[in-house]
C-alpha positions in Angstrom: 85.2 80.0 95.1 82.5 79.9 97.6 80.7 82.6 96.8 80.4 81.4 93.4 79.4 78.2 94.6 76.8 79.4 97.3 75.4 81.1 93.8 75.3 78.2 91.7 73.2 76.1 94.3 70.8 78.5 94.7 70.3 79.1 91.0 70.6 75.1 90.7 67.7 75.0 93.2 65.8 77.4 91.4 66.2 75.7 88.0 65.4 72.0 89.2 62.9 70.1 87.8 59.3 70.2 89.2 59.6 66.3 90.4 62.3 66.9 92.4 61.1 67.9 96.1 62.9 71.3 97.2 61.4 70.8 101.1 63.3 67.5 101.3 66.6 68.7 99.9 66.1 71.7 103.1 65.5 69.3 105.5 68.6 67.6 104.8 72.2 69.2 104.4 73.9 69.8 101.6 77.2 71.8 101.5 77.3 74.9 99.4 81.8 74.6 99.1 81.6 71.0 98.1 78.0 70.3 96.9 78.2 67.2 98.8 74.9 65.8 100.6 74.6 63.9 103.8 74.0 60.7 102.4 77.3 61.1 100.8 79.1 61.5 103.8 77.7 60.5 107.0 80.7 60.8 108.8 81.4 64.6 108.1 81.3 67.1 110.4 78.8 69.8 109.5 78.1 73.3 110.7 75.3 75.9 110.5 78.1 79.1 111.2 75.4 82.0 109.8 71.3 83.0 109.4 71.6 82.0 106.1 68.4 79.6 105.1 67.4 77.1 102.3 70.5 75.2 100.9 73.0 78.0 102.1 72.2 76.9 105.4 74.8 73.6 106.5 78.2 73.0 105.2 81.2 70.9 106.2 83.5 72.2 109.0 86.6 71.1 106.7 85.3 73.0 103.6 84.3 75.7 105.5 87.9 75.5 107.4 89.5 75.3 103.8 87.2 78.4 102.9 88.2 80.3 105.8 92.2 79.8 105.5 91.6 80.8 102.0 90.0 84.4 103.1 92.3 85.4 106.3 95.4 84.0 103.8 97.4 82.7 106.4 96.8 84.4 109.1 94.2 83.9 111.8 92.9 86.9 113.3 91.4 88.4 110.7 86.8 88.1 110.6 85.5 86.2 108.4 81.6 87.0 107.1 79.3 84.9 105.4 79.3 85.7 101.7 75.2 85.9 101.7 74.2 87.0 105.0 77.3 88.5 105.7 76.9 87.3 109.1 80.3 87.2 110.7 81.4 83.8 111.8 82.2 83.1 115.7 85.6 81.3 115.5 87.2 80.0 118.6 90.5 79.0 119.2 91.4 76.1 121.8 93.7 77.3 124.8 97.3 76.7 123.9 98.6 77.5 127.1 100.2 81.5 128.4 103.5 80.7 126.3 101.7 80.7 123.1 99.5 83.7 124.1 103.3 85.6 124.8 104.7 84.5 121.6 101.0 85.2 119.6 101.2 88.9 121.1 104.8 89.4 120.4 104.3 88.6 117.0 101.7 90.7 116.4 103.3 93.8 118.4 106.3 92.9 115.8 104.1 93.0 112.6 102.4 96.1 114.0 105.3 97.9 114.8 107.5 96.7 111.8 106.0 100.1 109.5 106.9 102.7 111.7 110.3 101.0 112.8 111.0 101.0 109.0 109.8 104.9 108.6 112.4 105.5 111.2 115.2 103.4 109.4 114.2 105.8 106.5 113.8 108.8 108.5 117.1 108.3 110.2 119.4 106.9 107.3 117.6 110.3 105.2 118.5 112.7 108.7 122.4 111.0 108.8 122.8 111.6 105.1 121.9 115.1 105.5 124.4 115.5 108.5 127.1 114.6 106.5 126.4 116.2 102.9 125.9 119.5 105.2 129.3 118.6 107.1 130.7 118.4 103.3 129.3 121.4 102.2 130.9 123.4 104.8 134.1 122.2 104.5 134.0 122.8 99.9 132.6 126.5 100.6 135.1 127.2 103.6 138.0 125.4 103.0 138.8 121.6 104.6 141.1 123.0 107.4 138.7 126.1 108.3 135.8 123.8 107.9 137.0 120.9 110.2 138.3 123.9 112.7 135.1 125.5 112.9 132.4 122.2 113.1 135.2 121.2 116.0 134.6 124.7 118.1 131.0 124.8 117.8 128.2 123.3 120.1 127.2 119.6 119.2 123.7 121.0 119.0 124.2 123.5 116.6 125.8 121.2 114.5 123.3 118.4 114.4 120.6 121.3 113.8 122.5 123.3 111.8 124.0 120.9 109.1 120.8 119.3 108.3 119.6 122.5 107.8 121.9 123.1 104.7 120.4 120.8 101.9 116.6 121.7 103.5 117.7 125.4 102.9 119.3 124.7 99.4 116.0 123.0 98.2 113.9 125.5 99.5 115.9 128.4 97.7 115.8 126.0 94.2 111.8 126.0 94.5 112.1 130.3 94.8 110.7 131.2 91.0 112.1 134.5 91.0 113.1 133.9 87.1 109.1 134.1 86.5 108.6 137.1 88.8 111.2 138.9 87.1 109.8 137.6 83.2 106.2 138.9 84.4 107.8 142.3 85.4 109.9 143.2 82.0 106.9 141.8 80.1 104.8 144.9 82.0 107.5 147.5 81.9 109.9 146.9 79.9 108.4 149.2 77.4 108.1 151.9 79.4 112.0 152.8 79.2 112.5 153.6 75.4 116.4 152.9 75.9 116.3 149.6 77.4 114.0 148.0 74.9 116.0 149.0 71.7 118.4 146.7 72.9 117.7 143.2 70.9 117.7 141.3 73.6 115.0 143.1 75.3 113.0 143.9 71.9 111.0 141.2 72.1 109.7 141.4 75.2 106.5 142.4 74.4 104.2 141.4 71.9 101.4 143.8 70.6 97.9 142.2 70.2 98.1 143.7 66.5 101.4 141.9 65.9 100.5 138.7 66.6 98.5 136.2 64.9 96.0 136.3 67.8 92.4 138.1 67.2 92.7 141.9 67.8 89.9 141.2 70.2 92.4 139.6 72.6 93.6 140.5 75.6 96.7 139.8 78.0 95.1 137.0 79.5 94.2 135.2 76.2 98.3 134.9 75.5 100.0 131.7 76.8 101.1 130.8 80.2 104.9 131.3 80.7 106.2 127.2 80.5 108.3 125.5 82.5 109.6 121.8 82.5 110.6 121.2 86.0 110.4 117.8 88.0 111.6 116.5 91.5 114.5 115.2 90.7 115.8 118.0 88.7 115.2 120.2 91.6 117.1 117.6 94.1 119.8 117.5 91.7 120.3 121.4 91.2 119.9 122.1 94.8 122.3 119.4 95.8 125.2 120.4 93.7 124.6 124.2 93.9 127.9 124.4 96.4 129.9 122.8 93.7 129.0 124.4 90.9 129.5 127.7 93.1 133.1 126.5 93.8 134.1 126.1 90.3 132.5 129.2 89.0 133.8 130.6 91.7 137.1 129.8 91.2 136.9 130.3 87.1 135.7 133.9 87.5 137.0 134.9 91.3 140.3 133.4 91.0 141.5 136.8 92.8 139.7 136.5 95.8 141.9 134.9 98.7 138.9 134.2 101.0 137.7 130.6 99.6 134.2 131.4 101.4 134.0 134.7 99.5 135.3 133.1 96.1 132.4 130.4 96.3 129.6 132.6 97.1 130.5 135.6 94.3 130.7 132.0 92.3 126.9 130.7 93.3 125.5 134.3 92.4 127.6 134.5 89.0 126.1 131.2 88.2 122.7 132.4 89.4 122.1 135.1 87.5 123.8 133.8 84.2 121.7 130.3 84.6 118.6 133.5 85.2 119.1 135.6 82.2 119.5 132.3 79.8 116.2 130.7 81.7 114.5 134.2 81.1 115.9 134.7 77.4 114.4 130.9 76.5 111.2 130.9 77.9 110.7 134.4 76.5 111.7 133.2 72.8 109.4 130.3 73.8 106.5 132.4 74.6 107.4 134.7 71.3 106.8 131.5 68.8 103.5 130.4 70.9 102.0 133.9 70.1 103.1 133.9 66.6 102.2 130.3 66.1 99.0 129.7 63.3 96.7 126.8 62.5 96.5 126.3 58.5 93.5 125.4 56.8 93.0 122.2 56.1 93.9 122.0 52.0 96.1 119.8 50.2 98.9 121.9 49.9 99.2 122.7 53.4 98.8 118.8 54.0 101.8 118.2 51.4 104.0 121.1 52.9 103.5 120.1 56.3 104.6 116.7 55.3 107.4 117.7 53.9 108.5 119.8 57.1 108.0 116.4 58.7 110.2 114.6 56.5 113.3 117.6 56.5 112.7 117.0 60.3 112.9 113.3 60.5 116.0 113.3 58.2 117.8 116.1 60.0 117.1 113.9 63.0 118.8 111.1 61.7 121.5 112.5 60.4 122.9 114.3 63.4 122.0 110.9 65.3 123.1 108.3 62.7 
C-alpha cells in the first residue's frame, strides 16, 4: 500500500505541471500513506522516521503507525525498513512496568519453543507407537503367552531399545533390492548353463541384440533400465505387515511345525521368495516387451490401426468396468 503510494507521489511530482512550484511542496510536508498536506491537517502528528528526501521525506505518525502494524502483522518485534531507503525505523516502546516485561518474555520463550515441543510430541507419540507395534510383533511370531513371558524376564532397557528396533529393522530389510541384484545376475549368466535356460521360464532371459528390434549396433547399455513402481507408503505398508503375512503363510504351508516362532519365520521366507520369483518373472516380461517394442511410420494405415487398438482397448475397458 505504501510502497505503491511512496511511488505514485514521486512519479506525481515528476509529472506536475511546470507552474506548480516543486521547492514549496519540499519545504512543506506531505504524507506519502495518505497524500495529505499540512495545511490539511494542522493538528497531525508528523514524523521524519528515515534519510529519505523530497516528498518521501514526512508522513503522519498514525499512518505510518497503521503502515507499520500492517508489516509486523500483529506482532511487535519484528523491524520495519523504509520501503525507499530501506532505512530501518527506530521504534520505542514506553515502559510498562517488570510484569509486562515477564509476561512479554514468557510469551515469546512459548512461541519460540512451541516447534520443537511439537517435534517432540511427534517424536515421542512416533517412538511409543513403535514400542508397542514391536511389543505386538513379538507376541504374533512367538506366541501371546511366550511373548508376554519373555518381554516380562528381560531388562526394561532391552526392551525399550529393542522393540523399537523391530519396525526400524523391518523397513530397512523392505528397502534391500536383492530382486534386482538377482535379475542383473541371470540376465549375465543365465546363458551360460545350457540346461537351466531351456526351461521357459528362464528362456527369456536374455535378449540378443540381433533379436530385438533395437540397431545391431547396440549394446547392453542401450537396452532399458529394469523398472520399478515403488513409493513410501507401499514400503511402510509391506514392511509393517510382513509378521502377519509370515504368520498366515506360515501357518498355510508349515502347519506341521509345533514351534509358532519356527512356523512364522519358514512362513516370511516362503512368502519372500514366492513374492521374489513373481517380482523377477514381471519385471523380466516387462523388460522383454520394452526391447521388442517399435515406432511405426507415420502413414495412414498405421494411424487407423493404431486407432482401432485404442478403441478394442477403451471398450474392453468398459466392459470389464461397466
Amino acid at each position: 500500500m505504501s510502497l505503491d503510494a511512496g511511488q505514485t507521489s514521486q512519479n506525481g511530482s515528476e509529472n506536475e505541471p511546470k507552474g506548480m512550484s516543486v521547492s514549496s511542496k519540499e519545504s512543506g510536508r506531505y504524507c506519502w500513506v495518505c497524500f495529505a498536506t499540512e495545511e490539511e491537517d494542522r493538528e497531525a502528528a508528523w514524523v521524519q522516521p528515515c534519510n529519505c528526501r523530497g516528498t518521501t521525506k514526512w508522513v503522519h505518525q498514525s499512518c505510518l503507525q497503521r503502515w507499520v502494524d500492517e508489516k509486523q502483522k500483529g506482532g511487535n518485534m519484528g523491524k520495519v525498513t523504509c520501503p525507499q531507503c530501506q532505512t530501518e525505523y527506530i521504534i520505542v516502546f514506553p515502559n510498562m512496568g517488570v510484569l509486562v516485561l515477564m509476561l512479554d518474555t514468557v510469551d515469546s520463550f512459548i512461541y519460540k519453543g512451541c516447534p520443537f515441543m511439537a517435534a517432540g510430541i511427534v517424536v515421542g507419540a512416533v517412538y511409543w507407537c513403535a514400542v508397542t507395534y514391536g511389543a505386538i510383533t513379538v507376541m504374533q511370531v512367538i506366541g501371546q503367552k511366550e511373548g508376554l513371558a519373555i518381554m516380562e524376564q528381560a531388562d526394561p532397557l532391552i526392551l525399550l531399545i529393542g522393540l523399537p528396533a523391530i519396525p526400524v529393522a523391518l523397513l530397512l530389510g523392505k528397502l534391500i533390492r536383492w530382486e534386482d541384484a538377482l535379475l542383473n545376475f541371470m540376465r549375465k549368466n543365465i546363458n551360460k548353463i545350457p540346461v537351466i535356460r531351456s526351461i521357459p521360464p528362464f528362456s527369456g532371459f536374455r535378449i540378443d541384440i540381433g533379436t530385438s528390434t533395437r540397431p545391431e549396433s547396440s549394446t547392453e547399455n542401450d537396452m532399458p533400465p529394469i523398472g520399478s513402481h515403488t513409493s513410501a507408503t507401499r514400503v511402510l505398508c509391506g514392511a509393517l505387515l510382513m509378521p502377519t503375512i509370515s504368520t498366515f503363510f506360515g501357518k498355510f504351508f508349515f502347519d506341521s511345525v509345533k514351534s509358532n516362532f519356527h512356523r512364522t519365520v519358514l512362513g516370511g521366507l516362503a512368502f519372500i521368495a514366492i513374492k521374489g520369483c513373481l517380482k523377477i518373472y514381471h519385471k523380466q516380461q516387462n523388460y522383454i516387451r520394452q526391447c521388442q517394442r517399435k515406432i511405426l511410420d507415420y502413414t495412414e494405415s498405421n494411424i487407423s490401426m493404431y486407432v482401432r487398438h485404442h478403441r478394442r482397448e477403451a471398450n474392453r475397458n468398459t466392459a470389464e468396468n461397466p
